[in-house]
Each structure stands twice: as C-alpha cells, then as structure tokens.
KEPA-85161 format. One record per residue (C-alpha): x, z, y. Coordinates in steps of 0.2 Angstrom, whole numbers, plus 5000, padded with zeros to 4 digits. Layout:
N
XZY ...
This chain:
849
593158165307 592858245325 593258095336 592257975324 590858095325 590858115344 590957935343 589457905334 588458025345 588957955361 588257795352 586757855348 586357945367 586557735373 585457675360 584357775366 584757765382 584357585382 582757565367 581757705376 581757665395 580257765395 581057935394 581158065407 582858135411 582358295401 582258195385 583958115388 585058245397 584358405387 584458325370 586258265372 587458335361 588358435378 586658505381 585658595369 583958665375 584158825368 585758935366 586659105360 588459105353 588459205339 589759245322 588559145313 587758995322 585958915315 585558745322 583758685328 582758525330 581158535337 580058395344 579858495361 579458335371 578458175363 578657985365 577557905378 576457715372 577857605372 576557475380 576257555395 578457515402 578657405413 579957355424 579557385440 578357545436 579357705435 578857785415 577657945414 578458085412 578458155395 577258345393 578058475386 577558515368 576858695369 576758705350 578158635345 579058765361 578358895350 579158825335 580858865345 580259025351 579959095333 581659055328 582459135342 581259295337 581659305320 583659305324 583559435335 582359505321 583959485310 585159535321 584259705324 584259725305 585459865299 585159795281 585259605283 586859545290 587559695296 588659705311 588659505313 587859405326 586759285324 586659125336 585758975339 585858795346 584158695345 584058535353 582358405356 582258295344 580958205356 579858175337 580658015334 582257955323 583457925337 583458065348 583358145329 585458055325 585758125341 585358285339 586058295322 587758235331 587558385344 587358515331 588758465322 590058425335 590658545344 590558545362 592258485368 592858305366 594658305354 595158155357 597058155355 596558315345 596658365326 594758405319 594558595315 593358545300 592258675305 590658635311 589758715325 588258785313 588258855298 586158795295 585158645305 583158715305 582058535308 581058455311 579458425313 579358265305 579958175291 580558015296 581358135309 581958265296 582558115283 583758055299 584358215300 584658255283 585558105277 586858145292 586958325288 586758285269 588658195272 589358365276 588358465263 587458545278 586158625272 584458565283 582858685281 581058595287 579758695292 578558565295 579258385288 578058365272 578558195263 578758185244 580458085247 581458225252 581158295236 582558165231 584058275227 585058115225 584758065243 584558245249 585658345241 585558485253 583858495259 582558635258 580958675266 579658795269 578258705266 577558625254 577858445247 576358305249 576658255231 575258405229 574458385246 573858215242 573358265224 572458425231 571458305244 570958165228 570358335219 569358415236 568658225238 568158195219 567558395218 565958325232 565858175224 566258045236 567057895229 566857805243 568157825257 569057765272 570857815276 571857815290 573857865291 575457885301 576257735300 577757835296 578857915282 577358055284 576057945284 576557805272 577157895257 575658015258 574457895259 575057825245 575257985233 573158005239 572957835233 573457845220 572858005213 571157945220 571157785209 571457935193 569958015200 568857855200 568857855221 568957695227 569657675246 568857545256 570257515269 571757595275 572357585289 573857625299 574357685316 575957685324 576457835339 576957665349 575457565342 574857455355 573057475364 572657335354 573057375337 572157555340 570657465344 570557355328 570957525321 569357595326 568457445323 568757425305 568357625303 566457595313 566157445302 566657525287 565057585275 566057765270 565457915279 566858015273 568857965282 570258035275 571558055289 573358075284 573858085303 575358175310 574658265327 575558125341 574657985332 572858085330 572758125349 572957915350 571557885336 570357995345 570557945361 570057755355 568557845344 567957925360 567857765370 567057665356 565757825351 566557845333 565157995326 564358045308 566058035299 566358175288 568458195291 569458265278 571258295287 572958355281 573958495284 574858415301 573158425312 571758495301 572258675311 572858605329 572058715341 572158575355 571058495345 569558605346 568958575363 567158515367 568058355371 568258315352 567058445343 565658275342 566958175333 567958325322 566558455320 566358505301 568058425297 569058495278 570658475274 572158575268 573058695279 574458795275 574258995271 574059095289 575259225292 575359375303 577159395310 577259555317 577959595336 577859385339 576659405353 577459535362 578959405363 578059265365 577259345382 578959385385 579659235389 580259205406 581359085417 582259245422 582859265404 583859115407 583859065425 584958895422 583858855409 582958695413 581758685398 581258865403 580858825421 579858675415 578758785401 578358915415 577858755429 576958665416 576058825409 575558875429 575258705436 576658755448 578458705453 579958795456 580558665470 579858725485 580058515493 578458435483 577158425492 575258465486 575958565471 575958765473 577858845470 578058965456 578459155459 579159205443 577659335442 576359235434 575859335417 575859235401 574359365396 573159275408 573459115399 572659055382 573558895378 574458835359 575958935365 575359085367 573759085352 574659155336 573059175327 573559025316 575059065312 575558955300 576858825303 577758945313 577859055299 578858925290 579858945303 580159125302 580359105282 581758975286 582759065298 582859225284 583159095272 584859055281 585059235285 585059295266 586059165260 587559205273 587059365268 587459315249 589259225256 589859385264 589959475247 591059335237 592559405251 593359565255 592159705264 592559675281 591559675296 592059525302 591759345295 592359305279 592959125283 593559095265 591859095260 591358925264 589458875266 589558755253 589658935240 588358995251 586758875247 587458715237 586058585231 585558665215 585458865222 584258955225 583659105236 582559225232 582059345245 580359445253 580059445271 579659615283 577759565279 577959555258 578059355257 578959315244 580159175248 581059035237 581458855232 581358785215 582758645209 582058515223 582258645237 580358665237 579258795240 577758865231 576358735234 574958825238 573558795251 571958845260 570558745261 569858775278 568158715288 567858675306 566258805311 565758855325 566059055329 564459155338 565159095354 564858925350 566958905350 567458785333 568458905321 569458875306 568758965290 569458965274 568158905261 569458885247 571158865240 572258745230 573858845221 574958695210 575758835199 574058835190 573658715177 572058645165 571158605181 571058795189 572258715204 570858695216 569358825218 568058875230 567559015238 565959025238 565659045257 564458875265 565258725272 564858645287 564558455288 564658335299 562858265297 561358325309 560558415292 562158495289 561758435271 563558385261 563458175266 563458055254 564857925252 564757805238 564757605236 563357605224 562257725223 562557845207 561657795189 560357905181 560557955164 559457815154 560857685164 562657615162 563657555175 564157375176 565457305184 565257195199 566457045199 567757045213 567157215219 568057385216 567657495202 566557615212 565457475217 564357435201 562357415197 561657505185 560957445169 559657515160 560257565140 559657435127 558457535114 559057645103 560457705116 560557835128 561757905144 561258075145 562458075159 562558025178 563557865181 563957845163 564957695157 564357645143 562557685132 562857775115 561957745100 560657865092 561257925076 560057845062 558657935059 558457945079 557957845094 557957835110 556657915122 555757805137 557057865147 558357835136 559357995142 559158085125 558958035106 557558105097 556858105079 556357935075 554257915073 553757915056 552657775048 551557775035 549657735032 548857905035 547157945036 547157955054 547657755060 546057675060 546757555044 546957705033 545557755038 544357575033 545357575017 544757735013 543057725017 542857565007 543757644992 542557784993 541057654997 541557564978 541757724970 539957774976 539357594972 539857614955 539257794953 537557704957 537657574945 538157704932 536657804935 535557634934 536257604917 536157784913 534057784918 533857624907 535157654893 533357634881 533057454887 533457304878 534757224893 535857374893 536057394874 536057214874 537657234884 538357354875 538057514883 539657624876 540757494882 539857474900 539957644903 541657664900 542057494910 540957594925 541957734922 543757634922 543157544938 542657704948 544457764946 545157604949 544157624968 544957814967 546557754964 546957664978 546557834989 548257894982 549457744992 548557835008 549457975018 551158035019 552257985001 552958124992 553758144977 551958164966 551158044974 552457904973 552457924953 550457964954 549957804962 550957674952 550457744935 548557784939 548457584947 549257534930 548257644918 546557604926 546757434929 547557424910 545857514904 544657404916 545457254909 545457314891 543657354893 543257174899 544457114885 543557194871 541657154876 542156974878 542956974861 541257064855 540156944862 541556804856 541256884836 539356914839 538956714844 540356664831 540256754815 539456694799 539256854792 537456924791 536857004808 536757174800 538657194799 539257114815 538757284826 539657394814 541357314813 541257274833 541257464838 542757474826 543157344834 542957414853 543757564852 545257504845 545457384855 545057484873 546457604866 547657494860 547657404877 547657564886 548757634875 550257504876 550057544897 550157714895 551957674884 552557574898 552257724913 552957854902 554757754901 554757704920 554457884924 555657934913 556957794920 556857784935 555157874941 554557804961 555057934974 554857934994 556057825004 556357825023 556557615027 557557595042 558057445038 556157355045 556157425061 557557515071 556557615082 555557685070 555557765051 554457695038 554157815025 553557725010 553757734989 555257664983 554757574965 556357674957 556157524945 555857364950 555657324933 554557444928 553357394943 553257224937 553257234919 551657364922 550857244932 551257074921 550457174907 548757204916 549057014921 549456964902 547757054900 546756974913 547456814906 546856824888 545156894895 544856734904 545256614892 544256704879 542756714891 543056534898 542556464880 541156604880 540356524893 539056414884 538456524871 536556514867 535856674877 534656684891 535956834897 537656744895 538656884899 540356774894 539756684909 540056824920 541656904914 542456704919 541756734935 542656904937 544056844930 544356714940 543956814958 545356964949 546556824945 546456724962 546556914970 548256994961 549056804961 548956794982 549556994981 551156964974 551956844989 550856955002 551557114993 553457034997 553056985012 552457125021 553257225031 553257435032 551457495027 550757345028 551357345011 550357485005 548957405014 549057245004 549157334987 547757424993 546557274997 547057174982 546357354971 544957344983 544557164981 544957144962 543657304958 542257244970 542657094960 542257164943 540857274946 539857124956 540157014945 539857084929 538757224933 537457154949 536557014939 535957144926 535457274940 534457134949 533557134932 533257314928 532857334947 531957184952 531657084938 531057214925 529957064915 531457004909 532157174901 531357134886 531757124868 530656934866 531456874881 533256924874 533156854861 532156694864 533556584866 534556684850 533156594840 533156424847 535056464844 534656464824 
C-alpha cells in the first residue's frame, strides 16, 4: 500500500498545485506530505490538521498578476499550539502514559478539501519514498486530530476511515459524520449540528419570530445545517423567507445579490449558519451596502470569533445570539502560549511567519520599508486571537481530543506485557475500534466521552453580544441548551437581560402577518406560507381565547360567546319579566281590568236594590264579576321568571277561570233562554232557574277542574330552557308537559264559548227593552274571534312572545266580557237612572203578552 499511497499523495500536491494557482509557497510547500508544519518524534505519534492559512477569492487570479499571499490564521495557529501543550501536558504526566513519548505531525489543511487529501496522505505515509521497497504496514500516527471543517474533516475521514484511523474533530460540526457506515472511525469533541440546528429553531420560536431570513456556508457545514434548522423550524411553525448561500470562492457578484436579497427581505431576524472564512466575506459586502437593524442569530463557528468584535462590525453584529460551545479554562495555556518563539525551532518556517506577521516585522534584513525582527519582541504586549484565551472553547476541544488519544493508548498498553516500552502487538484497531468508547476526566474535572456515534455530550451556551463598561462588545451567557434533557426542559434562560439589535433595545419583532387576538382565527393566504395569514374574527357562539389561534371553538350549550369572542359565558336568559317595558304594559293592563271590574262590582253592589241589577240576575253577575276579575289576575302569573309553581299555576288558573266566566255566561243565557220560553206560570220560572244556575256554574266548572287534576297528575307544566329559537341566548319558558292536556283545557272553555253563543244568538230577539241575550252574542263573538286568532299566533310565536300572545288573548277576551255585558247596564245605573225602573222593565214584557 505504501507506494500506491505516496502515489496518490504526489497526486493530490499537483492538483493542487494546478486548481489553486492562488496559493503562496507556504500553502504548498508546508502542507506537502515531506513537510509538516509542526513536528516532535515521539513513541507514539498524533497527527494534526489545522486550517493555519485560508483560501484567497478565487475571482481576484489572474494571469498576469502575482496571487495575494494567504494571512496566517492566528486562531486556528492556536488550535495547533493547544495540541502541542496538552502532549507535553501528557508527556509530563507520571500517571497517563508513563515513560512513553508522545509526538506530533500537524500539517495545513489550508480550510479546503484538497490541501485536506493531501494532508491526510502526509500523516499517513511515512516520510521516505519505498519505491522498490516492501510497506511496513505501520503508519506514521497512531491518531489524525482535524479539522476545522467538515467538508474538510469528511475528506479526511473517508481516507483515514480505509485504514480504521481513528480521526478526532474538534471543530467540524456536520450531522453527516455521525454516519458510522461512512465513518466508522470518527469521533469528535464537539457537538453534532443535528442539535445545534434544533437548539436554534427552539431559541428562534422561544421570541416568537416566525419570520426569518437565513444565510449558510455553501458547504458540508453550511448545507446540511441549514437544512436540519429548516426543518426543525417548519415543526416549530417558523417560516424562512429565503436562504441563501455563500461560497468561500463566491464571486463579487454572487455576494452582492447575497446582500441584496437580505436588505430587501421583510424579516428583521437572519439566522446565519456561517463558517468564519465565509462571514468575514458577507460582512464585508453588508458594510459597503449599509446592511443595519437585523437582529443575527449565529451558530457556534462565529457567534464567539473575537476578530469579529471590532468597531468595524459592532453596527452590523451588536446584540447578536446564537449558541456557543461551553467556555473552558485550561490551566498553564497562556504561560505557553506567550512562550512561543522562532528560537524554539529556528528552521521552522511557520514559526518565523507567526512572529513577522504578529510584529509587522521580517526576519529578512533585504525588504525594503518593513522593520527586521529581533527575536525580543514579547507576545505579552500583544492582544490578538492567538494570545486571548478568555474564550476558550474550541481550543478546549482540542485539549479534550488530544487526552482522548492519550487514554486510549493508554488503555492499549495494558492488553500486553508490563513493559516500558511500546507494545506493538497491541494494534490501534484494539485501541479505539468504531463502536468503543472512552470514558475519561480531564486535569480541570471535564468529564469526557463519546456515545455509539462518536459524539460528545450536546450541550450549549447561549451567549449575547453586550457591551462591557468600556464600551468593548462582550460575550455573555444568557442561557443554555443541554440535549440529554427531555419534555421540552432542553433550552432555558437565565434570567439575565438581552441586548437587541434595535435602537430601543426592545426584543424586535419578526412575523409575516401580524399575530391574531384572542376573538380571531387565522386564515390561510393562498400561495403564501403558513406564517403569512389574516386574521378572522370567530363566528358567534365561538371563541379563541388564544393568540394566533387556528381555528374558533364552540361554547358549550348553555354558553355564548362574548363581544370579544375570547371567552364563552353563561348564555342571557329570556323571559317576560316585569322589568322589559312588555311585561311591564301587560301587567299594568291586567291590573287596569281587574280594577275596572272591582269598579263595576262595587256599582252593582251600590244598586243591587234596583230593578236592572236583579233584572239581571244579581247572584249570577256577581259571581261572573268575580270570575272575570281573576281571569285579569290570571294573566299576571305567565309574567316573570317560570318555575316549577308557576308553570302548573298558570295553566290551571287560565283554565279554571275562563271555565267559570264561560260557565257563568252559559247559565244566564240559558236563564234568560227558560224565562222568555217557558209556559209555566211566572211564579215558578225564578225558583227552578237558581236550581238551575248553581248547577250549571258548578258542573261547568267542575268538569274543568277534573281536566287540570289529570294534566297535573300526568304530566304537570314544568320550566324549560328553549335553545333551540335562538342560539345566542336561553329562552326560559313553561313547557305544557302535556300537549294534550293544554288543548283539551282550552277546547273545553272553547266547546263552552260555543254553546253560549248559539244559545244567545237565538236569544237575540226576545221581547225586552233590556235584551241581555243581545249582549252576551256580542261578547261571545269579540271572545270567539279573540281565542280563534290566538291559536296560530300562539304557534307561531317565537320565545316569550308566546307568553305575550297568551297574555293579550286573556287581556282582550276579558275586556271583551266585562264591556260587553256589563257597560250598557252601568251607563244605565250611572247615567241613565230613568230607565232603572220596574215600569220601564217590564214595558215591553207586557206588549210581549
């Protein structure tokens, strides 16, 4: 395999060579497999791939103009630094790995996929050419920590992955390398996006907006974040109005369209899924076309960069969120750091370049206009990412990476014989195969290990861009997101204040439409996301007592809705009370013919001696009086709320009285029927007609009286709540119990009414100048007409209008009666006294004989 491999690594160093004319020499001598950046021999050897120098934009090469030379990446040099610490952490350790040495190899990966084969082909090949040779099998690490990306990191573990390599990222985030099938041997130290992006679609729903733009790496990184943020955002109910993408070698062009689309965008939130190389590019556009007033929302790759910070971008970034992964204190790391020197390696190129790049010096004494360095420049007077460890959090993954390596050797030396010296029949495959894990806590307490995947613990801190006292932007942790926890508890807040983008420092507002009121449904627009709806306020009788609700909810029955429609309350009501100005006419007339009658009683009871009130049978007008004034009291118990006594008392006491009145009626006409009729001799007519009378006032009564007892024995009229007339409201009225007992009581007083108007029909022409026959057809006819319109009114009528009818047709059938019967005799005892005489009663009886 040795010559194939060397083969395949000169290869790539051409392709290179030849795709990216751009490059410096650094970039294409220092990455090449014979020339690692960084190196220390050692009994066990751990490979790293760090992005130590960046791609320049692809559309600024041309032919005939030399390419800018690539900037030293002073994070990312750090990156390399740590690792380089934290093995001669391990190789100072008398409990970890103890009398082994513990070397390194890094290489530039040059953050892209190329330089990435090639450095994979560096690490591991060894650094001879075998041609002619046999291959010693062994590889020149034991471990490959790297990179910083994941298209980068994917390259690299699919290469090593052949050789069951194990590859541990500290930085490369993408869901897909979570794929044991396509990377059996990978592991990191930080956590998969798979959670990053859900954690974002939670921080974005938790401030309700549902309304965002989002921008991405058009990378592994970028791409398959975006579209786990997407996704979990359309579970959420957010609704992304674009996404766009950038590439790090995206023309000038395609970053300004970019930029455009962002400006002309109507979200004020823009969720930024942005490695660092490709967020430097976005900004530089958003500066020259004023991009302000967004509220970012950033992932874990820039949301800490400390280079972005500066007063350069703080208009554009200031009160940025986003996701960071947990800070870390590494102890003694500065002290190395500042410690780093070209002297520490004098044929060290990539040292020279950190201290001449650092100092804004050179080491070459022949270029003109550019101080030459000393070597005694101090790194303390410096503040730059290289030396800043107060964010120490991917380098920490670093430092959690290298142990990681460290304990699982440490694991392999104890499957051989006690030895000081390398067991090279444990092979690295019983070391850290696919499916183990290691389990492990760092100097500082940090527990460390990887579940079946090769991932890490997903947990993360939710940090703020605010500015410090000084006025300098600093990062401050306003909450956290730990996956482990389930039922929602995932993401919580701290409590501490935000600070937002907008000049009030008020939360911003990001929505398509604005939110519906409880009272209002949303409604979809056609050909528009879900997020962009109008609202529609409930129909009657539903309610949302919610914000943005989708759909109205019916009041249960006996409730309505409010004039808000937000909250169902107890239905009104409805009955004729004494307090609507109906009830209250009804009543006043009832109580109007009840005095009237009283009246007329006391006029008959003044003249009860005269001849016209015992001509008109004085014992029967009284009690016809008396049945009339309850009839007029009768109707006062269908007003007011129904309850159980008044349902049963109304019906019978309109049925009893009415019987009576009519039974009353019935017998004088009968009398006066048998007095004008009979051939007896007068003397005996007046005796037999009281028999007669009282009989026939009780019998007809009395057969009423039979009728109510068996309806309220039956089925008795109880209190019914009708919400079957009108939905939004509850008509409380008597149910009859008994239809047929309501009708059989009022055909009998009609059967009554009947018979009493025949009979006084062919009354009408008897000999007598007071013709009371005459009279009774008149009343007879005005109470038939009345109770013969009541029955399709009484059908008809809806809620208490019903009671209403039944009401006026007592009213009107009683005013009936007692005017027509009773008014032409008062005229004649009141006004007309001449007449109330025995002569002039029975003038006419003799011209009768």
């Amino acid at each position: 395999l040795e010559p194939a491999r060397h083969q395949v690594a000169e290869s790539s160093c051409t392709l290179t060579r030849l795709h990216f004319a751009s490059k410096t020499a650094v970039c294409e001598m220092w990455g090449s497999p014979e020339f690692p950046l960084l190196f220390k021999s050692g009994d066990i050897m751990i490979g790293g791939a760090f992005s130590m120098h960046s791609q320049i934009d692809a559309s600024s090469v041309t032919l005939s103009d030399a390419p800018d030379p690539l900037i030293l990446n002073f994070r990312e040099f750090r990156f390399a630094q740590t690792m380089i610490f934290a093995i001669e952490e391990i190789n100072k350790s008398s409990s970890l790995l103890p009398n082994i040495s513990v070397g390194y190899k890094i290489f530039d990966s040059c953050g892209s996929t190329l330089p990435s084969t090639r450095a994979a082909m560096g690490l591991i090949n060894g650094q001879e050419k075998t041609f002619g040779k046999s291959c010693s099998g062994q590889s020149t690490v034991h471990a490959i920590i790297g990179t910083s990306e994941s298209s980068s990191t994917i390259v690299l573990s699919q290469i090593s992955g052949i050789f069951q390599m194990p590859v541990i990222s500290h930085f490369s985030t993408c869901a897909c390398l979570s794929n044991r099938k396509e990377h059996p041997s990978f592991f990191r130290t930080i956590p998969s996006d798979y959670y990053q992006s859900r954690a974002l679609a939670q921080l974005v729903k938790h401030f309700g907006w549902t309304w965002v733009g989002a921008v991405r790496s058009d990378n592994d990184y970028g791409n398959n974040g975006m579209a786990t943020f997407i996704e979990a955002a359309t579970q959420e109910g957010i609704c992304v109005e674009y996404s766009e993408a950038i590439a790090r070698t995206a023309s000038k062009e395609q970053v300004e369209r970019v930029v455009r689309v962002i400006t002309r965008g109507t979200a004020k939130v823009l969720v930024a899924f942005l490695a660092q190389s490709e967020m430097d590019i976005l900004l530089e556009e958003a500066l020259r076309q004023n991009l302000t007033g967004l509220q970012w929302v950033g992932s874990e790759s820039w949301i800490t960069a400390q280079h972005l910070t500066t007063m350069k971008y703080s208009n554009i970034l200031y009160g940025s969120i986003g996701f960071a992964i947990k800070k870390a204190k590494i102890a003694g790391l500065q002290e190395f750091l500042l410690q780093v020197h070209p002297s520490q390696d004098p044929q060290n190129h990539i040292l020279k370049e950190f201290w001449e790049e650092t100092f804004g010096c050179s080491f070459q004494s022949s270029l003109q206009g550019v101080k030459q360095c000393s070597g005694s420049e101090r790194l303390r007077d410096i503040k730059n990412p290289f030396t800043d460890v107060s964010e120490l959090r991917i380098s920490n993954n670093v430092y959690k990476a290298v142990y990681a390596v460290a304990h699982a050797m440490h694991s392999m030396l104890k499957c051989g014989e006690k030895s000081e010296a390398v067991n090279m029949s444990c092979t690295w495959k019983s070391i850290l195969p696919p499916k183990e894990n290691v389990n492990f806590s760092l100097p500082s307490g940090e527990r460390v290990y990887f579940d079946e995947k090769g991932d890490p613990a997903a947990t993360y801190q939710l940090v703020n861009w605010q500015r410090n006292s000084a006025g300098d932007i600093v990062f401050v942790v306003v909450g956290s997101y730990d996956a482990s926890l389930q039922n929602g508890k995932e993401f919580t807040m701290n409590g501490l204040n935000i600070t937002w983008v907008t000049e009030s420092f008020e939360r911003p507002v990001s929505v398509c439409s604005e939110s519906c009121p409880p009272g209002f449904r949303q409604a979809m627009i056609k050909g528009k996301p879900i997020c962009c709806f109008s609202c529609i306020a409930c129909t009657a009788g539903e309610i949302s007592n919610s914000t943005n609700s989708a759909e109205c909810s019916p009041c249960p029955l006996e409730y309505w809705s409010n004039e808000d429609h937000n909250k169902c309350v107890p239905k009104v009501i409805e009955f004729l009370s004494y307090e609507e100005t109906m009830g209250a006419l009804l009543a006043a007339f009832s109580l109007f013919g009840a005095s009237l009658t009283l009246v007329v009683s006391f006029v008959f009871f003044w003249f009860r001696h005269t001849p016209l009130v015992k001509a008109s049978n004085s014992e029967l007008s009284f009690l016809l009086l008396l049945s009339l004034n309850l009839c007029f009291l009768c109707a006062l118990t269908f007003i007011g709320q129904p309850t159980d006594w008044s349902c049963m008392l109304r019906h019978v006491a309109f049925g009893i009285t009415f019987a009576l009145c009519i039974s009353c009626i019935l017998t004088k006409t009968i009398t006066v029927v048998i007095a004008f009729t009979a051939k007896r001799p007068a003397n005996t007519v007046p005796q037999c007609s009281v028999s007669l009378q009282r009989m026939g006032v009780l019998g007809g009564t009395f057969l009423q009286v039979l009728v109510c007892a068996v309806w309220l024995t039956l089925a008795p009229p109880f209190p019914y709540n009708n919400t079957v007339y009108a939905t939004e409201r509850i008509v409380l009225e008597c149910s009859l119990g008994s239809s047929i007992g309501f009708w059989v009581v009022l055909g009998y007083i009609g059967l009554l009414a009947i018979l009493c108007l025949i009979l006084a029909f062919l009354a009408r022409k008897l000999p007598d100048n007071f013709n009371e026959a005459k009279f009774i057809t008149f009343s007879m006819l005005i109470f038939s007409a009345v109770w013969v319109t009541f029955i399709p009114a009484y059908v008809s009528s809806p809620g208490k209008f019903t009671v209403a009818v039944e009401i006026f047709a007592i009213l009107a059938s009683s005013f009936g009666l007692l005017f027509c019967i009773f008014a032409p005799k008062c005229y004649i005892l009141l006004l007309k006294p001449e007449r109330n005489t025995k002569n002039h009663m029975m003038g006419r009886e003799k011209h009768f004989h």
